[in-house]
C-alpha positions in Angstrom: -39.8 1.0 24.9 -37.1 -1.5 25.9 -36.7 -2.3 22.0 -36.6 1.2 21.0 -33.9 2.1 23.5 -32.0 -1.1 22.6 -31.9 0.6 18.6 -30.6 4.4 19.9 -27.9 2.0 21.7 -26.8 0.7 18.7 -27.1 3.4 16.5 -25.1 6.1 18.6 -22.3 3.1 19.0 -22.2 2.8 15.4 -21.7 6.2 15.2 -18.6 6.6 18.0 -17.1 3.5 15.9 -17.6 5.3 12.5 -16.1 8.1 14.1 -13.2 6.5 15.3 -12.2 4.4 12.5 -8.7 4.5 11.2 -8.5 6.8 7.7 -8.1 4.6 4.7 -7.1 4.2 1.1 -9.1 2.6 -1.1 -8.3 0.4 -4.6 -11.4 1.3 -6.5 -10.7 -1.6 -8.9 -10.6 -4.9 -5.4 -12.7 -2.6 -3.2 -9.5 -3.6 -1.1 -9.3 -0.7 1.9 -5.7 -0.2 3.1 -4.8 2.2 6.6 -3.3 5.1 5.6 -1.4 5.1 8.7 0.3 1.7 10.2 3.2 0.5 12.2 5.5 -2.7 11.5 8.2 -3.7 13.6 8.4 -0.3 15.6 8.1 1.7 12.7 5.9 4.4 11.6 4.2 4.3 8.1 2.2 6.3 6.4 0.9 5.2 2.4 0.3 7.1 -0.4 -1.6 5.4 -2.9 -3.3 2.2 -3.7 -3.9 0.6 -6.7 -4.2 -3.0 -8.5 -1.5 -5.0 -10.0 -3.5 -7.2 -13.2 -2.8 -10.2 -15.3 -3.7 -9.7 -18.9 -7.6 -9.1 -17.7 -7.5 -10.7 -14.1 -7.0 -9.0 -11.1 -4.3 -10.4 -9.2 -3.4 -8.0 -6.1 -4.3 -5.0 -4.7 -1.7 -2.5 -3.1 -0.4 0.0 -1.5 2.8 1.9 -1.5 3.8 3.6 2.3 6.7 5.6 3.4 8.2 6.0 7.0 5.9 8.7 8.3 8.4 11.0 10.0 9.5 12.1 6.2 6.1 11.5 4.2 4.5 14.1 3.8 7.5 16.8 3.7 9.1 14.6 0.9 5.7 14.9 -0.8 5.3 18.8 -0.4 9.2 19.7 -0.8 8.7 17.8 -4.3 5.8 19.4 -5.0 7.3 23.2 -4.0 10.6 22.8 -5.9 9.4 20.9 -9.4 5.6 22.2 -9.8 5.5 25.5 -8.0 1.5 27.3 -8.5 0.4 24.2 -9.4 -2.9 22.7 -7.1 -5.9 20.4 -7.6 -6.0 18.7 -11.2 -3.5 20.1 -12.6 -1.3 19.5 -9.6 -2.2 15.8 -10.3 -2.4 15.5 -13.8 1.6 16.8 -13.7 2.6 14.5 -10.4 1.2 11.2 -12.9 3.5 12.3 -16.3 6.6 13.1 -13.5 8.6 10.1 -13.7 11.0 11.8 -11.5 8.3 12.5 -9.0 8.1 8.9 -8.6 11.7 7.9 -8.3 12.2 10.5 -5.6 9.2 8.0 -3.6 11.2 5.3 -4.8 14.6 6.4 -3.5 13.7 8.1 -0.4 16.1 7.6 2.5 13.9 6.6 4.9 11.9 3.0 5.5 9.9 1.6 2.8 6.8 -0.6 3.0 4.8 -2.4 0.0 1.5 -4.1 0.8 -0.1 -6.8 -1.2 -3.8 -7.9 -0.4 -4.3 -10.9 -3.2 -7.3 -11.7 -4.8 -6.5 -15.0 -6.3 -3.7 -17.3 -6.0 0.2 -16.2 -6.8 2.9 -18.7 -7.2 6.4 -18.4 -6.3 7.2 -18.7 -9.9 4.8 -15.9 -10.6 6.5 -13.3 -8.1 10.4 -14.4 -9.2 8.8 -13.7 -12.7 7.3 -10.4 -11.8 10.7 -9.6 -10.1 13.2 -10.6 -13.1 11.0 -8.3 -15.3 10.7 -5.2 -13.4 14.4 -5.6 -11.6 16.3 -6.5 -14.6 17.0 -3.0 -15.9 17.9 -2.0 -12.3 19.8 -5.0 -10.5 22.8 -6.8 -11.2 21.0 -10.5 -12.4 22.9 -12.6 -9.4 21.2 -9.5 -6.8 17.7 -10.2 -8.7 18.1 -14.2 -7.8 19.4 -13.5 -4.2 16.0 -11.2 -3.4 14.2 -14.5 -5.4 15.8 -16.8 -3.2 14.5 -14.9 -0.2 11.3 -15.5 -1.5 8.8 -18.2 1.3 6.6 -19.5 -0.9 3.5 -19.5 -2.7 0.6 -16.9 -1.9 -3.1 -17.7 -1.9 -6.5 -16.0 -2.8 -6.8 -13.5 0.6 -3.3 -13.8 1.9 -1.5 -10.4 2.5 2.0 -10.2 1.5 4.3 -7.7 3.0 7.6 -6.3 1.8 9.4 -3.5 4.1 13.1 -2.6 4.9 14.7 -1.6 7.7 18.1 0.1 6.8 20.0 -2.4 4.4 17.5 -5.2 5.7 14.7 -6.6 3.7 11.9 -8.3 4.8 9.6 -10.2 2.8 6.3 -11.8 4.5 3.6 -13.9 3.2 0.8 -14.2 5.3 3.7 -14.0 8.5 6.1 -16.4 7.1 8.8 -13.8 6.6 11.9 -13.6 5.5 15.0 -11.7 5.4 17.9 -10.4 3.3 20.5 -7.9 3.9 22.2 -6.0 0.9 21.4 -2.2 0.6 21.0 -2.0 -2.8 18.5 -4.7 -2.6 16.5 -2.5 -0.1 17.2 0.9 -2.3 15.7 -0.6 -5.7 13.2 -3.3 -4.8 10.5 -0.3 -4.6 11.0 0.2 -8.7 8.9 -2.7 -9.1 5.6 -0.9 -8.0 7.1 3.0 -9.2 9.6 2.6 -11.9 8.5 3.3 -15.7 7.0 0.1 -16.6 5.4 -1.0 -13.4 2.6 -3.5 -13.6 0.5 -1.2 -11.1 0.2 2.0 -12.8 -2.8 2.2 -10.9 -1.2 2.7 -7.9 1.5 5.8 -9.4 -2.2 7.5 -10.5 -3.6 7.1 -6.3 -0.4 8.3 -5.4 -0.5 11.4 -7.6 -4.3 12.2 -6.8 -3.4 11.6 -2.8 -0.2 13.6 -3.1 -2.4 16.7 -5.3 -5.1 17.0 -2.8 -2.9 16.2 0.7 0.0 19.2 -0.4 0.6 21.6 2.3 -1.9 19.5 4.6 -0.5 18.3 8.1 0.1 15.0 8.4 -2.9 13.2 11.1 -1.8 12.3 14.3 -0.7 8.9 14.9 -3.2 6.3 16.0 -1.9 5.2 19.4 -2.6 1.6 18.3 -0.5 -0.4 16.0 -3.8 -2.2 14.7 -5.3 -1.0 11.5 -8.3 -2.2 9.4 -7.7 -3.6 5.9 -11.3 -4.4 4.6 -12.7 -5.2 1.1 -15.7 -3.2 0.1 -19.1 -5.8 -1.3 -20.4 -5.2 -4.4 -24.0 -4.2 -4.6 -24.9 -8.0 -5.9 -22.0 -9.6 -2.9 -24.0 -7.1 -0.6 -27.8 -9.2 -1.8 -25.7 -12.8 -1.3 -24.0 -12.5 2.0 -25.6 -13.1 5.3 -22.8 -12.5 7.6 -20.2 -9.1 7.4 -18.0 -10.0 4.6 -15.0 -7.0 5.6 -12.0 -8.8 7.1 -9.8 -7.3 9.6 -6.6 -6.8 9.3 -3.6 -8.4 11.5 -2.3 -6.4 13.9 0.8 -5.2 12.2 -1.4 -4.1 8.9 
């Protein structure tokens, strides 16, 4: 009997916990769950997509692209009601991913920005400046492009998060908490091309953002979670499932 109560217990606990879980976004691709809702540094995000970032045919990061909350979800459906009025569901979508404009507007919003990275195998220093004179080049002045790679901490390993996030004219780039920080507004403004622009590497992520964006119009944004902690986990395969003996999610640090 003792036993049997013990199980109810548990279940109905696991339950409550389910229950109360933060929402989340998922890459499909890493299994890599990011909150849809977050704070860092006293501010308020909430992100719209996530998506993989790939190198020729290995998978490099998962991400997620978030907006300061206040203004996410009226951006979104002001968008939506001025440059595809009638449209909903699919179609709503299928026009949101061909809408480079759509995109930019993301991009250039006024508000705070934030750009999660959850890697799945090592990234050198190198690598990101590389990534960054290729997607910034059309878009920064080249001395600007060097001053945001100079700002740069370090390498980035196999499980590290990196975050990138501004706060007026302020960058901040942190790897794994070493951050760092540069001020020049139009750093801040056009850094966020990298991940929405025409050639991004994650066009992944534009597609999450355009299927979120499709079936979230005209919704109210959730209430905020009165904690700043939110979970970032990574879904097992099937055959990870078979092989591990212990929980394989990871939780995320308290500013995720």
């Amino acid at each position: 009997m003792n036993t049997l109560r013990l199980s109810i217990i548990v279940a109905v606990a696991s339950v409550i916990h389910v229950a109360h879980a933060a929402p989340t976004i998922r890459d499909e691709s890493t299994g890599v769950q990011f909150a849809s809702s977050l704070s860092v540094e006293g501010t308020r995000y909430q992100c719209l997509g996530a998506g993989v970032r790939k190198v020729l045919f290995f998978k490099a990061y998962a991400v997620t692209y978030c907006l300061q909350a206040s203004q996410a979800q009226s951006l979104v459906d002001g968008y939506i009601q001025k440059n595809h009025p009638g449209l909903k569901g699919e179609k709503l979508q299928d026009a949101l991913e061909d809408d480079p404009r759509f995109f930019r507007a993301l991009a250039d919003a006024s508000g705070d920005k934030l750009v999660i990275m959850r890697l799945v195998r090592n990234i050198s220093k190198n690598q990101i400046a590389d990534a960054f004179r290729s997607s910034l080049s059309e878009v920064l002045p080249k001395e600007k492009v060097e001053k945001l790679i100079a700002t740069i901490p370090g390498d980035a390993k196999d499980g590290q998060k990196i975050q990138l996030y501004s706060k007026g004219s302020e960058l901040v780039i942190d790897i794994a908490g070493d951050a760092r920080r540069i001020d020049d507004a139009e750093i801040a403004q056009k850094l966020w091309l990298v991940w929405l622009g025409p050639d991004t590497p994650t066009p992944s992520l534009k597609d999450s953002i355009a299927k979120h964006a499709a079936s979230s119009f005209g919704a109210t944004p959730a209430p905020a979670s009165p904690s700043t902690n939110a979970a970032e986990t990574k879904t097992p395969s099937p055959n990870e499932e078979k092989a591990a003996t212990t929980d394989p999610s990871e939780e995320g640090e308290t500013n995720d």
